[in-house]
C-alpha positions as CSV (number, residue, x, y, z in Angstrom):
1,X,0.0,0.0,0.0
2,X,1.3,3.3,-1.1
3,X,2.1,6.3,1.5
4,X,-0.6,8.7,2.5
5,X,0.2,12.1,4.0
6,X,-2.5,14.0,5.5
7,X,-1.7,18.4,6.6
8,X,-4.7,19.9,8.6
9,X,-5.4,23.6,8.0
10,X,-8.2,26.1,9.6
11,X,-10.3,27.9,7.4
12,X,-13.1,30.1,7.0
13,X,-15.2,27.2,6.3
14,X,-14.1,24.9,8.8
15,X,-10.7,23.0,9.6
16,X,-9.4,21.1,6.2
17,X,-7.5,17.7,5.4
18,X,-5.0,17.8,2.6
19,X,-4.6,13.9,1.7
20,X,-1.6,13.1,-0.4
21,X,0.5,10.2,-2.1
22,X,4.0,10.5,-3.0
23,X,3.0,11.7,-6.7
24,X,-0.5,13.9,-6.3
25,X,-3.1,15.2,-4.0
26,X,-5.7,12.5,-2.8
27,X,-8.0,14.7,-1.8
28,X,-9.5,18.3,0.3
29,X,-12.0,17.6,2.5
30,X,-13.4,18.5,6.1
31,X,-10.7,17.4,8.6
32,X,-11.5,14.3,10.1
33,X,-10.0,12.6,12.7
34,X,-10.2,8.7,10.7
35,X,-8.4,10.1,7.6
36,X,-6.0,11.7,9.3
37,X,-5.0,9.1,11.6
38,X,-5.0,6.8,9.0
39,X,-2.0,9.1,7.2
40,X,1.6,9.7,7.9
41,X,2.2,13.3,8.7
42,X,2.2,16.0,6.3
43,X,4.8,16.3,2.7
44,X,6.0,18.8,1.2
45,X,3.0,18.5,-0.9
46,X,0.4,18.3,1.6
47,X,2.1,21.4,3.3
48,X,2.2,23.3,-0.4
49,X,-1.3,22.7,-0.5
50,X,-2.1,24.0,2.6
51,X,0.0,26.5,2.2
52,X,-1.7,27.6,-1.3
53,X,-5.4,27.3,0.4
54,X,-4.5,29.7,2.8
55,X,-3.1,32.2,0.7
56,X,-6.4,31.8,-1.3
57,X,-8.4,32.6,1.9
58,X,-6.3,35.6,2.4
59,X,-7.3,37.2,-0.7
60,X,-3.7,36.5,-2.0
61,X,-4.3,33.5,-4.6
62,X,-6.9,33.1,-7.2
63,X,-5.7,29.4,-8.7
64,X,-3.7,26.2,-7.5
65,X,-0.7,24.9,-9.1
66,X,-1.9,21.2,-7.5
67,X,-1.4,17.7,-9.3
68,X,-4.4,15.8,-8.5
69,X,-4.8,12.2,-8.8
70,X,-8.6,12.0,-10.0
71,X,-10.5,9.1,-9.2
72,X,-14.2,9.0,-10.2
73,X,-16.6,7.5,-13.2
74,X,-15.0,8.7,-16.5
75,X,-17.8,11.1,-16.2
76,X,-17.3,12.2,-12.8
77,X,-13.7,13.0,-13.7
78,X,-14.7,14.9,-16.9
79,X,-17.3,17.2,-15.2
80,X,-14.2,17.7,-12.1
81,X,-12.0,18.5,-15.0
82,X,-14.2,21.2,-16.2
83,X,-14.6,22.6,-12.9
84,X,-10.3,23.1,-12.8
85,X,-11.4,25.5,-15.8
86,X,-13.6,28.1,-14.0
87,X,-12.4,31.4,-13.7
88,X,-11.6,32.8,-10.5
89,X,-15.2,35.2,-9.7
90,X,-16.7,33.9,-11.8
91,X,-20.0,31.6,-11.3
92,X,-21.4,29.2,-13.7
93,X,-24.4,26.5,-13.7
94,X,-25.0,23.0,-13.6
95,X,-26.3,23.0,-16.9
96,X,-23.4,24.9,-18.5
97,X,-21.2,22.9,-17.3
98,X,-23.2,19.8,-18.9
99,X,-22.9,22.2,-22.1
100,X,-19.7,22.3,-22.0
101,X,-18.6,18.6,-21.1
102,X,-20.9,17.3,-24.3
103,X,-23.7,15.8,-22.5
104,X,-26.3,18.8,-22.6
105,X,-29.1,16.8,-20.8
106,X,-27.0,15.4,-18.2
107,X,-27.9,18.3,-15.6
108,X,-28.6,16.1,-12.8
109,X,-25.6,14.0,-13.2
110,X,-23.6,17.0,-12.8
111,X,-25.1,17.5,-9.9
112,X,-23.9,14.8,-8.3
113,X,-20.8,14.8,-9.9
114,X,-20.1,18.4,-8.3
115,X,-21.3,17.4,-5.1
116,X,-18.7,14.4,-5.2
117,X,-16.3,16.7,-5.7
118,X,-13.0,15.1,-4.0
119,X,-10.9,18.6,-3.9
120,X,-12.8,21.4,-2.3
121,X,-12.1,24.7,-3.0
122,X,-9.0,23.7,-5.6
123,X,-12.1,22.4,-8.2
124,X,-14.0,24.9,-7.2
125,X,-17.5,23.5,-7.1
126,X,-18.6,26.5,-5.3
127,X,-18.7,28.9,-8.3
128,X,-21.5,26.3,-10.0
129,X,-25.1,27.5,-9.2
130,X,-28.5,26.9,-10.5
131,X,-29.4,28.3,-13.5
132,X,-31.8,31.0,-12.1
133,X,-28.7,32.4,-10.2
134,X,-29.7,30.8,-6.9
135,X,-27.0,29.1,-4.9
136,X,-28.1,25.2,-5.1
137,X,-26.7,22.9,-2.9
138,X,-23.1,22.8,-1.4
139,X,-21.8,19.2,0.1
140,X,-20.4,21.8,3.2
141,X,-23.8,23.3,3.7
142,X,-24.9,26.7,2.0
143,X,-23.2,28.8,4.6
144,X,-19.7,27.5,3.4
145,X,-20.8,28.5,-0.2
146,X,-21.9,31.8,0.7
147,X,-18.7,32.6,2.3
148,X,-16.4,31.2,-0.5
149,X,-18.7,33.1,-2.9
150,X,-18.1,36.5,-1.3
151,X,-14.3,35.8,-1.0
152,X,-14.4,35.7,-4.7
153,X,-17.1,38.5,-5.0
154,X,-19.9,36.3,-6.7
155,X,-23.0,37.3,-6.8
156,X,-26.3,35.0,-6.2
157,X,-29.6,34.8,-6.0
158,X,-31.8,34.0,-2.5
């Protein structure tokens, strides 16, 4: 069994886990206490990551220089891929994104796709909302949402 490194982080949202391998980030998720006991402390990529999510909390980043190692349904993965391509600021919906990955009737599968998002805030899920410009749904709750959406200076609907 390969290596696992895990680096814990506070944020605005609530404390993160940065899971790694030797080669790519794992994943971003809420810190918990399984995962991270479950992982040899942090990497240096686990810390960069870290590092990089904090400097994008303090205003000072607007994308990740991150290898991920992407591990979903081919179509999970493609949809993930096309969230690594939204602008920073920038919001988009559900059924652009299935637009834009090929499969215009697929809105629902996005959906789910986003909301199995592995890397929070580096695919940043967050900037997809419905198509009437109301928030949607947010695996973190709406709160996080709201707050990563005024960090970026996104606007939304109620």
């Amino acid at each position: 069994m390969e290596a696992r490194y895990a680096s814990a982080l506070e944020s605005p949202i609530g404390p993160l886990l940065v899971l790694a391998d030797e080669d790519a980030l794992l994943g971003i998720h809420m810190a918990q206490t399984s995962e991270a006991e479950a992982a040899l402390p942090g990497s240096g990529l686990t810390r960069r990551a870290a590092l990089e999510l904090e400097q994008y909390f303090l205003g000072k980043r607007t994308s990740f220089d991150l290898p991920l190692h992407l591990c979903g349904t081919p179509f999970q993965e493609k949809v993930w891929r096309a969230l690594a391509e939204l602008p920073y600021g920038e919001a988009t919906s559900y059924a652009a994104i299935a637009r834009r990955i090929g499969s215009p009737k697929a809105v629902r599968a996005v959906g789910g796709a986003v909301g199995r998002n592995p890397f929070l805030v580096v695919l940043p899920c967050h900037r997809v909302l419905a198509s009437d410009g109301r928030l949607g749904g947010f695996a973190l709750g709406l709160k996080a949402k709201r707050t990563l959406l005024r960090l970026e200076n996104i606007s939304w609907r109620e």
